[in-house]
VEXBA-910022 format. One record per residue (C-alpha): residue number from 1; residue in one letter; y, x, z. Coordinates in nm, 2 decimals, padded with zeros to 4 digits. Layout:
<timis>
     i   aa        Y        X        Z
   NUM    A        Y        X        Z
...
</timis>
This chain:
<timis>
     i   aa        Y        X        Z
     1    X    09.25    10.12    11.11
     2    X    09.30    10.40    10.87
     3    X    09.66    10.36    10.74
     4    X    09.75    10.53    10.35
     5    X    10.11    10.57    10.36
     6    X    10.24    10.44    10.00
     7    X    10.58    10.51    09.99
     8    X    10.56    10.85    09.74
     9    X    10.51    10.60    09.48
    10    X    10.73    10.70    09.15
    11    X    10.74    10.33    09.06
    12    X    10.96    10.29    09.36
    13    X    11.29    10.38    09.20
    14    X    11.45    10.59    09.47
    15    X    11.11    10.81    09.44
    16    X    11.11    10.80    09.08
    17    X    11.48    10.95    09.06
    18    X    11.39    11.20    09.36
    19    X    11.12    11.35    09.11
    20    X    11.29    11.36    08.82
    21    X    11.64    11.52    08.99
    22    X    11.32    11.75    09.21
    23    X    11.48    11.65    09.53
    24    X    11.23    11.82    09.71
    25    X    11.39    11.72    10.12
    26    X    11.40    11.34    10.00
    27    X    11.01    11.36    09.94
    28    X    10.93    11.57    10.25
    29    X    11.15    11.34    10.44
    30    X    10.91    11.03    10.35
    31    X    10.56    11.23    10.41
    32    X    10.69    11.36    10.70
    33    X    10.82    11.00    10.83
    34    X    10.52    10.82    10.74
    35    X    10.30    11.06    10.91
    36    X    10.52    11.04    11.23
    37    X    10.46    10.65    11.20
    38    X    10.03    10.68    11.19
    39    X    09.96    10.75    10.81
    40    X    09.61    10.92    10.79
    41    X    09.68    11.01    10.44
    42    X    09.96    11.05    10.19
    43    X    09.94    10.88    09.87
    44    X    10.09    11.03    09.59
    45    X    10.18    10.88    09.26
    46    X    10.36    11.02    08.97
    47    X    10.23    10.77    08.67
    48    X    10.57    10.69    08.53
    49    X    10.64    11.00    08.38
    50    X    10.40    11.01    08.13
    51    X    10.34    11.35    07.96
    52    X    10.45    11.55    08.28
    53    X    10.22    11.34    08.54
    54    X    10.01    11.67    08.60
    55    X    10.32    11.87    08.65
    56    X    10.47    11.61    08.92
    57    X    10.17    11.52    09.09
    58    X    10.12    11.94    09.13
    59    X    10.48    11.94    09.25
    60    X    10.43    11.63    09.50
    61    X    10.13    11.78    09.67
    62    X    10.28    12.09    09.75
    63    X    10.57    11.95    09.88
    64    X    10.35    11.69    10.07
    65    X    10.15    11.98    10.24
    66    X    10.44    12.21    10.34
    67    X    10.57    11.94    10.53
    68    X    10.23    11.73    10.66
    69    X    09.91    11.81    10.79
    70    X    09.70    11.47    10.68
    71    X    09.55    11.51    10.33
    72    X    09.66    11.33    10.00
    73    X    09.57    11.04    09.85
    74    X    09.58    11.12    09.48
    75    X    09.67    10.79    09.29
    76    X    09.57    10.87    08.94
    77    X    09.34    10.74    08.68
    78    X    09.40    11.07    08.47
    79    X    09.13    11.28    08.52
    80    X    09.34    11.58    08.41
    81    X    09.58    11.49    08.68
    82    X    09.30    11.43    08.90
    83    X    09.13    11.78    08.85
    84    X    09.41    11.94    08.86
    85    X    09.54    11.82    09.23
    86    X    09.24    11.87    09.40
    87    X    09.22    12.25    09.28
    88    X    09.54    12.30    09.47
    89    X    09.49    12.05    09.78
    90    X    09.45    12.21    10.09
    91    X    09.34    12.16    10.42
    92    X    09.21    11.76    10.51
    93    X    08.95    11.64    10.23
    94    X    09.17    11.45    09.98
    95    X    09.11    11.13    09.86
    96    X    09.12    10.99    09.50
    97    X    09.28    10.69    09.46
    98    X    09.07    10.54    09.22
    99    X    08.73    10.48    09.03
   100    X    08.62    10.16    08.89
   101    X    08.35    10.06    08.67
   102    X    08.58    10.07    08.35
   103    X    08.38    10.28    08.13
   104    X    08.62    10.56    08.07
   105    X    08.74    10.57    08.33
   106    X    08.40    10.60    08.55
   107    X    08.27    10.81    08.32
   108    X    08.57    11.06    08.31
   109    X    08.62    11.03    08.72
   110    X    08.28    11.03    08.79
   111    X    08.19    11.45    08.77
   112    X    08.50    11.53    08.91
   113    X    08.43    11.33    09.23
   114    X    08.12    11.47    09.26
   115    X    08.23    11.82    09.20
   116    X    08.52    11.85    09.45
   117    X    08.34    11.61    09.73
   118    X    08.66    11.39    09.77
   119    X    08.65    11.03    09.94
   120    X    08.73    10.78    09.65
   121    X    08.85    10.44    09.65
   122    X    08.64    10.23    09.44
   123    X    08.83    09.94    09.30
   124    X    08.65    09.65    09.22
   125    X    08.75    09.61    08.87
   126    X    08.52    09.66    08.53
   127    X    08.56    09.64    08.12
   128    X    08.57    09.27    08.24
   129    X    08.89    09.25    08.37
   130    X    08.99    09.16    08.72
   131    X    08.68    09.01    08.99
   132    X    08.78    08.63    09.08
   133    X    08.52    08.53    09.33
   134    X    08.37    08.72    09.63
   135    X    08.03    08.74    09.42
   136    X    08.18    08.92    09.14
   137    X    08.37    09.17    09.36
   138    X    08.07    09.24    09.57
   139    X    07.85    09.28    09.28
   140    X    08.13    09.57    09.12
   141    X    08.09    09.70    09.46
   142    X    07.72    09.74    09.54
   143    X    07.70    09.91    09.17
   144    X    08.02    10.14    09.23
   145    X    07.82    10.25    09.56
   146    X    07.50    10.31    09.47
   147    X    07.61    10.55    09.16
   148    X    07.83    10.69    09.40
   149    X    07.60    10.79    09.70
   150    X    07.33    10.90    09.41
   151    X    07.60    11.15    09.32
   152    X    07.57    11.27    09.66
   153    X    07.92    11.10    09.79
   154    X    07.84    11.01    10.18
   155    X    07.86    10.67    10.23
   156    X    08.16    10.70    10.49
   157    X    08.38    10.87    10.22
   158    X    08.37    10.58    09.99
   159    X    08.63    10.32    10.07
   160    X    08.58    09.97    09.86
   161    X    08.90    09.80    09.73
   162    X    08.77    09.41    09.67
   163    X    09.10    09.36    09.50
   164    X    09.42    09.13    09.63
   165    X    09.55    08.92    09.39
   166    X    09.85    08.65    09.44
   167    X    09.77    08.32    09.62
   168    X    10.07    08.20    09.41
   169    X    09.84    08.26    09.10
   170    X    09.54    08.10    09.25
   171    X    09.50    07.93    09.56
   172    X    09.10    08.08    09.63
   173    X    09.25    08.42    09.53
   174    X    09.29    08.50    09.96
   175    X    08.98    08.32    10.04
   176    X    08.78    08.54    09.76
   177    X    08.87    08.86    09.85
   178    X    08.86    08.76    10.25
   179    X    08.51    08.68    10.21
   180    X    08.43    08.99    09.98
   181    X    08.55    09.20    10.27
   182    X    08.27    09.05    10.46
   183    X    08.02    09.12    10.25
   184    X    08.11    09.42    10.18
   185    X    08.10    09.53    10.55
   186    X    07.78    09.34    10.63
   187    X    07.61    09.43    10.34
   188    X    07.70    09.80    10.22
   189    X    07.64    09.95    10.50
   190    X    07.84    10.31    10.65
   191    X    08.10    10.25    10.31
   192    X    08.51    10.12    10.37
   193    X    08.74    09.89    10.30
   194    X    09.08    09.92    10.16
   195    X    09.36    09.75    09.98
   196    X    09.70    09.71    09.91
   197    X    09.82    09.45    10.09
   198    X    10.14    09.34    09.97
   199    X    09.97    09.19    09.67
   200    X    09.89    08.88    09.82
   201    X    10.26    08.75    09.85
   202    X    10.36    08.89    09.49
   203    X    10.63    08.59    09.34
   204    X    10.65    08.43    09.66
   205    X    10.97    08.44    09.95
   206    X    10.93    08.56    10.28
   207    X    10.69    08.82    10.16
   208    X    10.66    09.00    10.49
   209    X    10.56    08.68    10.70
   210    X    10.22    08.61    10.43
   211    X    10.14    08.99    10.44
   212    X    10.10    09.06    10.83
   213    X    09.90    08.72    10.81
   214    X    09.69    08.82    10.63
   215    X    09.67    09.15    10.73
   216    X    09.53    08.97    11.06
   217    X    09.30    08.77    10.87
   218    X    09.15    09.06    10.67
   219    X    09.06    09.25    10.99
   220    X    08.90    08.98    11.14
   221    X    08.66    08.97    10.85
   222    X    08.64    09.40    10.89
   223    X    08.92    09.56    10.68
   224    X    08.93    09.94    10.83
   225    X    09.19    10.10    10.55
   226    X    09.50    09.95    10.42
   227    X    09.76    10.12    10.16
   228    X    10.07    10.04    10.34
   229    X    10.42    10.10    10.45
   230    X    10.33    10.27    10.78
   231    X    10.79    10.23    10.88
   232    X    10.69    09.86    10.87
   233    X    10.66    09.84    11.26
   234    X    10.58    09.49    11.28
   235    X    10.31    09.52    11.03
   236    X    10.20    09.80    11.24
   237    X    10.21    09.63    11.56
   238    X    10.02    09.31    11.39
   239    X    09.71    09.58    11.29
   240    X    09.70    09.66    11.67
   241    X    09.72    09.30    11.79
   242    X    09.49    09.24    11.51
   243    X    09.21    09.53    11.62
   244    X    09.26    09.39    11.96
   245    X    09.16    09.03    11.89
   246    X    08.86    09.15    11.66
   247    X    08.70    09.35    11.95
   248    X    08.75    09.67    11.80
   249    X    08.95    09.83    12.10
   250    X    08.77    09.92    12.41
   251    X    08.92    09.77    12.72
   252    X    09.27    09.71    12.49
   253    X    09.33    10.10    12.56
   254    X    09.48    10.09    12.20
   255    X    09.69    09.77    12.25
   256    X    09.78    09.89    12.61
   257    X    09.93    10.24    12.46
   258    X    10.13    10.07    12.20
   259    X    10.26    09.89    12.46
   260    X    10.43    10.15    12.68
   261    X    10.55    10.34    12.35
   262    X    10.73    10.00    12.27
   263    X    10.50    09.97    11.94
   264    X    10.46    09.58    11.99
   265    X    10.80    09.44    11.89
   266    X    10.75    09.14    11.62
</timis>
């Protein structure tokens, strides 16, 4: 499982006051802790601040990469933001967190991606609105794809988001996207999948106990990425278990190391 640490996130309001005051150890402090936990890449978000998002986001990634060594997850739909953090991205190839089939914003993300060579999250959303069955995310999918790999994008840097939405909203919403996943996996082949997990339990109590769920359930049916809280050790430990069960560790070497480094306490 590839893990997206989420926790430079300006909506979070600790983060959000960190960049605005430029308290530059607080945000090295979480890249550097989520990476220490298994993060493969940092995502960075500076949204809120709208009119110096470019100036942030510039100011995030450095800080990111003085203290790191996995690569950025830039988490803009601004282009201009967009452009302007990979120019100064070093090391790792960065991701772009995300394109969609929204007109604009396809057609504004789309030249950049294929200019700077970037993996790219491709969220399963259009001028349409939100997907609500399996069929309608897959079909967002196989179209976001296919434009992408003409660009030249290598299948293995695309990651798919199929969307989570709240079971308290709809009750098919978990069975839709589970199934997406599937077809996703089966069906485009070489390509991702990612999400944001927490989604799923939005207005609901007990949050935690419905997201490792279905963290377990989404594996099962192929999930490889998730957009996480990688300091959430028991969600960690349930991605192991998780992997385990699924047949995607050999001989349980993975399982077996968490093990001895106490990583399985739920």
């Amino acid at each position: 499982m590839q893990i997206i640490g989420e926790l430079i996130n300006a909506s979070r309001k600790s983060v959000g006051e960190a960049i605005k005051t430029q308290d530059a150890d607080t945000i090295k402090k979480l890249a550097r802790e989520q990476s220490e936990h298994g993060a493969h890449y940092i995502d960075v978000n500076a949204g809120i601040f709208v009119g110096r998002e470019e100036e942030y986001m510039r100011w995030l990634i450095n800080l990111v990469q003085e203290e790191v060594d996995v690569p950025c997850c830039i988490d803009s739909p601004d282009p201009v933001v967009v452009e302007s953090a990979l120019k100064i991205h070093k090391g790792g190839i960065p991701m772009l967190n995300s394109i969609s089939l929204e007109k604009d914003r396809f057609e504004n993300l789309l030249p950049i991606i294929a200019e700077y060579k970037c993996k790219v999250v491709a969220l399963c959303m259009s001028d349409e609105g939100m997907p609500e069955t399996a069929d309608d995310r897959f079909s967002i999918a196989e179209k976001l794809v296919d434009v992408l790999v003409q660009k030249g994008v290598n299948p293995d840097d695309i990651y798919v988001d199929p969307l989570v939405q709240p079971i308290s909203t709809n009750k098919s919403y978990g069975i839709e996207f589970l199934d997406s996943i599937e077809m996703i996996m089966t069906r485009l082949k070489g390509v991702h999948t990612v999400c944001g997990m927490s989604n799923i339990s939005f207005g609901l109590p007990k949050r935690p106990l419905l997201n490792r769920a279905f963290m377990i359930m989404s594996v099962l049916k192929g999930l490889d990425t998730a957009i996480i809280n990688p300091l959430d050790s028991n969600m960690m430990a349930n991605i192991i278990i998780a992997e385990t069960l699924a047949g995607k560790d050999d001989y349980c070497m993975n399982f077996l190391e968490a093990y001895r480094a106490d990583k399985l306490e739920i």
